[in-house]
N, C-alpha and C positions, 0 to 999 in steps of 0.2 A: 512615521506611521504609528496609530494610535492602536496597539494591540490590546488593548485592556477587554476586548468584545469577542476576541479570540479562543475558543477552546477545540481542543484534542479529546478526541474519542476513541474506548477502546471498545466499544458497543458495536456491533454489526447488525445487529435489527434494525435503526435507523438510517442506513447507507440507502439513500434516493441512488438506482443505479442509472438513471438518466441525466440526474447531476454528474453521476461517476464519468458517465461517455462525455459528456461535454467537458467536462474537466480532463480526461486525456484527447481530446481532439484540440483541443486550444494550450495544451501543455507538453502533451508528447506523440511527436512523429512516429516515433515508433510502435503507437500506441492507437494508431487510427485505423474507425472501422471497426473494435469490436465491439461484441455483442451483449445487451444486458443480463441475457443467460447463461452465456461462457464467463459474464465476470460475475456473478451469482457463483458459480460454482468451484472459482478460481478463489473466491474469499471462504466459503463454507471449509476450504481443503487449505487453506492458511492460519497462523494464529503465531504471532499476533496482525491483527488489521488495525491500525489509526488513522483516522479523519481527520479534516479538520474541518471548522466550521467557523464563517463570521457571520452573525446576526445577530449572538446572542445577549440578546438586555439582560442587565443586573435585575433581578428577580423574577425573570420566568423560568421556565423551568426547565434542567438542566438540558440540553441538547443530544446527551444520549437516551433520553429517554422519550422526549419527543420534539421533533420538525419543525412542527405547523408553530407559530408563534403570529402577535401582534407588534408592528410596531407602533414607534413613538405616538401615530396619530391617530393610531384605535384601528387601522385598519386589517385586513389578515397579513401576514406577510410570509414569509419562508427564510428560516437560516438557509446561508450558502455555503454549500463544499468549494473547500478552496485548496484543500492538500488532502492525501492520499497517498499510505504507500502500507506492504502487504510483509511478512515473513513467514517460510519453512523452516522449519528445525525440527531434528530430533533431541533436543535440550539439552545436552551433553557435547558433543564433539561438532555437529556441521550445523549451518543454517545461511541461509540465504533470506538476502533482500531484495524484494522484488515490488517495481512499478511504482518509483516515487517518483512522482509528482507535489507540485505548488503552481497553483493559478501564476500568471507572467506578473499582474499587477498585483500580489503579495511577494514575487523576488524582491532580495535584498534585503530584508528585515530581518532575516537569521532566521523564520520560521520552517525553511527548510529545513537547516541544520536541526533547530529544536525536534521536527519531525521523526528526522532521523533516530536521533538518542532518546526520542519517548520509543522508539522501533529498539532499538540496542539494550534499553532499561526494562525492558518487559520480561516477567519472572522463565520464558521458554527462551530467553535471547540474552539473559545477563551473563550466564556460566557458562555459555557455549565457547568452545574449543577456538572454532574460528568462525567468521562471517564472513560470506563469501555476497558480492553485487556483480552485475553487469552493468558497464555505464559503457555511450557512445562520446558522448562529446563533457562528460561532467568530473573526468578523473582529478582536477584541481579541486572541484567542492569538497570530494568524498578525502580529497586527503587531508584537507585542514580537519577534519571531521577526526581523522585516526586511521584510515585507509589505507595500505600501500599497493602501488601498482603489482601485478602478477601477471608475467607473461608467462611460467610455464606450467599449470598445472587447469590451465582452462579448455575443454573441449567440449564441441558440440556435436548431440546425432538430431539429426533434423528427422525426427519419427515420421516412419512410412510404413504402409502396413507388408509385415516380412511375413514369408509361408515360415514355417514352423515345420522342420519332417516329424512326423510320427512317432515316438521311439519310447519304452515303456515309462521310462519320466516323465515325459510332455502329455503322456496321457495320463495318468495317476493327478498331475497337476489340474488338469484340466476338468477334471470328473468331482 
């Protein structure tokens, strides 16, 4: 595959999130159904965000900074998001990867991987302590990557709304 039309973006003002849904509806299951303003708000409260994007011609201009382009034959056209994926950190000790994605027909050409490690090389995610992901079915990718499986220090609260008693802390916080 001809990667040469390929770029990575660390820009979040250009992320088409209708592109973003369609590219997790055709790349991940676990990822279907949501909403452009849950993922608005899910990237604003991240950093770093990389895209990825194939459309772009040798001399227009550069794809983070705008979308809309012409192709080859004058007509309008639109780069495509083709990868996606998001991190938390506190830049120091923890961080987490979340919601990578690559379109099916860019697998195999390492641009996941690459993805990855533009996500790992980013100045909130180079010094970090540890990186922590969730995968379902990808723990082979992420280990050729540098990954080791961890079974014991993973848990989950599936957040529900809990009453809170009263009590001069809870209200001092609250206020």
């Amino acid at each position: 595959m001809d990667c040469s039309h390929i770029q990575f973006c660390a820009d979040t003002s250009g992320i088409d999130l209708n592109q973003l849904v369609d590219l997790f509806d055709v790349s991940a299951f676990w990822a279907l159904g949501r909403r452009p303003a849950d993922l608005q708000v899910a990237i604003a409260n991240s950093c770093p965000v990389i895209t990825v994007w194939d459309g772009f011609a040798s001399g227009d201009t550069h794809p983070c900074h705008a979308r809309e382009r012409h192709d080859r034959v004058g007509a309008p056209g639109r780069d495509r998001l083709i990868g996606f994926a998001r991190a938390t950190s506190d830049g120091v000790y923890r961080a987490t990867i979340w919601d990578v994605v690559m379109h099916p027909e860019y697998q195999g050409a390492g641009l996941g991987r690459l993805l990855v490690e533009t996500v790992l090389s980013h100045p909130k995610m180079s010094r970090v302590e540890r990186v922590y992901l969730m995968t379902t079915h990808q723990q082979q990718f992420y280990e050729r990557i540098g990954f080791q499986r961890n079974s014991t220090t993973t848990m989950i609260l599936y957040n529900q709304a809990i009453e809170i008693p009263k009590t001069p802390a809870t209200t001092a916080v609250s206020q």
